[in-house]
C-alpha positions as CSV (number, residue, x, y, z in Angstrom):
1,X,-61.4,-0.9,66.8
2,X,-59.5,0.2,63.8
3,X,-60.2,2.4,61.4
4,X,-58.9,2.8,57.6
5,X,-59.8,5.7,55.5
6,X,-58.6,6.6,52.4
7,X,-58.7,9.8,49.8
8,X,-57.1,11.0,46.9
9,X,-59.3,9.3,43.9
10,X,-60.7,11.3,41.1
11,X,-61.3,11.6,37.6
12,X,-58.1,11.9,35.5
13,X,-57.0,11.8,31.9
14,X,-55.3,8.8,30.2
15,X,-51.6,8.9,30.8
16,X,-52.2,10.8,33.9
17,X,-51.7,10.5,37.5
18,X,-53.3,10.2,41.1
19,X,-52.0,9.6,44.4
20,X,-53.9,7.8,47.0
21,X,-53.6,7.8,50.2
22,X,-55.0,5.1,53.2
23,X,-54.6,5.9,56.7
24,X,-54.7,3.7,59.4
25,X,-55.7,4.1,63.2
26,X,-56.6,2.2,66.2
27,X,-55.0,2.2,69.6
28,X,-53.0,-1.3,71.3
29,X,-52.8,-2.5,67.8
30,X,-49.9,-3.2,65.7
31,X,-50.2,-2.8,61.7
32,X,-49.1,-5.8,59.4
33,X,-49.6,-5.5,55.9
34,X,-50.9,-3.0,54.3
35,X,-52.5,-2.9,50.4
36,X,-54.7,-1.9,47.9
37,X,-57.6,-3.7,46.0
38,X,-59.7,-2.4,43.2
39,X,-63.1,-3.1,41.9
40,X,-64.5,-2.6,38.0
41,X,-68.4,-2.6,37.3
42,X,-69.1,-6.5,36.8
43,X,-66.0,-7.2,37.9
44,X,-64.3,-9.2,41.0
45,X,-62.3,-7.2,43.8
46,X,-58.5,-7.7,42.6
47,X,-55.1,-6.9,44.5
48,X,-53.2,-4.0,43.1
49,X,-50.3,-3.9,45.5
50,X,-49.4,-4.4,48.8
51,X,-46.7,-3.7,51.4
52,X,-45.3,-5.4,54.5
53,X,-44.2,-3.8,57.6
54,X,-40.7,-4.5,56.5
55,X,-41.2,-2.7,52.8
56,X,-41.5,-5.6,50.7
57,X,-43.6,-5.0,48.1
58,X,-46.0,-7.2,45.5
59,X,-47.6,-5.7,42.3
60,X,-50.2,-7.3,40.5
61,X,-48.8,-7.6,36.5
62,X,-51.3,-5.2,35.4
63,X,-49.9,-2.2,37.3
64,X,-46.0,-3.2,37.3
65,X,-43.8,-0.5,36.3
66,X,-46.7,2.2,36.7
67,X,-48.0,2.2,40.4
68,X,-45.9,2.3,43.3
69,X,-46.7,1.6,46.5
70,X,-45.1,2.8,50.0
71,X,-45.8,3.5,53.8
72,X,-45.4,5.2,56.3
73,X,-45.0,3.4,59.2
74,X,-44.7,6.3,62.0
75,X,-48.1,7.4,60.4
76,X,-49.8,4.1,60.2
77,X,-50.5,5.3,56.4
78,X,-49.8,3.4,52.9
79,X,-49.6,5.5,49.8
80,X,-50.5,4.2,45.9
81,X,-48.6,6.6,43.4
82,X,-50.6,5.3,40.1
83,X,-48.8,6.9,37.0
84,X,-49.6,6.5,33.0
85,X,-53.3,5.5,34.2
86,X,-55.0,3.6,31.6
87,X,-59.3,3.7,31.2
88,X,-59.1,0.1,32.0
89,X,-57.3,1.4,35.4
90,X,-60.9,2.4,36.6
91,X,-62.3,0.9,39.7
92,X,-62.9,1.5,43.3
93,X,-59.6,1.5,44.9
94,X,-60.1,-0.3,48.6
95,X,-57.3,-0.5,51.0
96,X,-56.8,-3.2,53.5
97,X,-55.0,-3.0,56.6
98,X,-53.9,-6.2,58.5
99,X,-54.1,-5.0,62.3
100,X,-54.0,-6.7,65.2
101,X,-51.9,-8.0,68.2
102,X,-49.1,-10.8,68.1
103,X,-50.5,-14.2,66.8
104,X,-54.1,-12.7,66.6
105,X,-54.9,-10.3,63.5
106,X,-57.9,-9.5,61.3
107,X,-58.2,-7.7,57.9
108,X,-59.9,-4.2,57.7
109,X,-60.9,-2.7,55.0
110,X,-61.9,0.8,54.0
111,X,-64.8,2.3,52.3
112,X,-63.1,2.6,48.4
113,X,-62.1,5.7,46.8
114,X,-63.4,5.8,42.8
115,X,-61.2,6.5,40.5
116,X,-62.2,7.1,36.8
117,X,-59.5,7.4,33.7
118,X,-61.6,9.2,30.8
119,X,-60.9,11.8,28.2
């Protein structure tokens, strides 16, 4: 079984930031990509960023130049440093971890974070 759990969301002022944090665990299993999705009222779950094993990283054009994502492999953990947050930024923030063994591997998600940009 592997578990993902994430923290660090919050309300925050426009032009501010938040660092969020996903952790992942599970024993025999080996951790593939890692990323993070968000979801807006009426809205459809959309990919922020996400990160391979390796370090190669993918940004959706919305957050480019703003968030930056990174890992920690040795801690199983993914990071999502979100700077000069914008109102339209809020969403539950959802991390996905792609875990498994070689040639068989599933997607697990965690339970969202919210995170709210409002004067």
């Amino acid at each position: 079984q592997v578990q993902v759990v994430e923290s660090g969301g919050g309300l925050v002022q426009p032009g501010g930031s938040l660092r969020l944090s996903c952790a992942a665990s599970g024993s025999n299993r080996s951790f593939y990509a890692m990323g993070w999705y968000r979801q807006a009222p009426g809205k459809q779950r959309e990919l922020v960023a996400t990160i391979t094993s390796g370090g190669s990283t993918n940004y959706a054009d919305s957050v480019k130049g703003r968030f930056t994502i990174s890992r920690d492999n040795a801690k199983n953990t993914v990071y999502l440093q979100m700077n000069s947050l914008k109102p339209e930024d809020t969403a539950v923030y959802y991390c996905k971890v792609v875990a498994g063994t070689p040639g068989v591997f599933y997607n697990y998600w965690g339970q969202g974070t919210q995170v709210t940009v409002s004067s």
